[in-house]
C-alpha positions as CSV (number, residue, x, y, z in Angstrom):
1,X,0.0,0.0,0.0
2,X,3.1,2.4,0.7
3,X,4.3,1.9,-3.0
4,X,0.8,3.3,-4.1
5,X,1.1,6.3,-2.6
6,X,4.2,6.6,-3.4
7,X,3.6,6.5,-6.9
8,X,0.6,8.9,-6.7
9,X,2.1,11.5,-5.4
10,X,5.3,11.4,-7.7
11,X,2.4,11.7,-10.5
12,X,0.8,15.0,-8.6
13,X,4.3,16.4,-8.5
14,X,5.2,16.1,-11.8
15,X,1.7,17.8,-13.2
16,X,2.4,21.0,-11.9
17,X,4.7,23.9,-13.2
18,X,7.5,24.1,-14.9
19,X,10.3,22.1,-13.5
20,X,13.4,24.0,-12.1
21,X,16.0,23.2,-15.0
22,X,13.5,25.0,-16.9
23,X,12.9,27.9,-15.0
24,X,16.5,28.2,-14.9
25,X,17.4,27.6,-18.8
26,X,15.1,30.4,-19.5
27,X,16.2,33.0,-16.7
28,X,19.7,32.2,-18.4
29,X,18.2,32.3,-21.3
30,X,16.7,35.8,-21.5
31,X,19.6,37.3,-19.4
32,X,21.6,36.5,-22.5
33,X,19.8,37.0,-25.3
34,X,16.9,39.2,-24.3
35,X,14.7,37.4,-26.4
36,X,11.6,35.8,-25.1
37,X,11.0,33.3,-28.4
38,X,14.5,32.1,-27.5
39,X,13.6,31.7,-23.6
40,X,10.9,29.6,-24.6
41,X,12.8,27.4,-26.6
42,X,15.4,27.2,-24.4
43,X,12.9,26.6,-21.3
44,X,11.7,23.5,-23.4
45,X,15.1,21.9,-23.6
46,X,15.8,22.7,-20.0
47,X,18.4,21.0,-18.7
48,X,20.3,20.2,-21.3
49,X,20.8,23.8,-22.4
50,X,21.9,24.9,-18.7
51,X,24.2,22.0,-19.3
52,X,25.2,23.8,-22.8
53,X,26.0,26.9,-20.7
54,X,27.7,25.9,-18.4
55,X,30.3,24.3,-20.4
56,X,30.5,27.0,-23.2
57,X,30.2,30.1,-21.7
């Protein structure tokens, strides 16, 4: 019965928000490039472009 739950509320979680290596791709994002189409694009890879960033920048 403890795995159930479990699972259920890993489910809840993951329905709400953005997730925080999207936040944080686009707040890199824009402070870059001051472009919102490009903080949204960014903000959909997430993690992989603060990944990106940190190793080329």
């Amino acid at each position: 019965m403890n795995g159930s739950r479990y699972y259920g509320v890993r489910v809840e979680g993951a329905k709400y928000g953005v997730g925080f290596g999207s936040a944080l791709a686009i707040a890199i994002s824009y402070t870059n490039n001051h472009s919102i189409l490009w903080a949204i694009i960014d903000g959909i890879f997430g993690w992989i472009y603060v990944v990106f960033f940190a190793l080329f920048r």
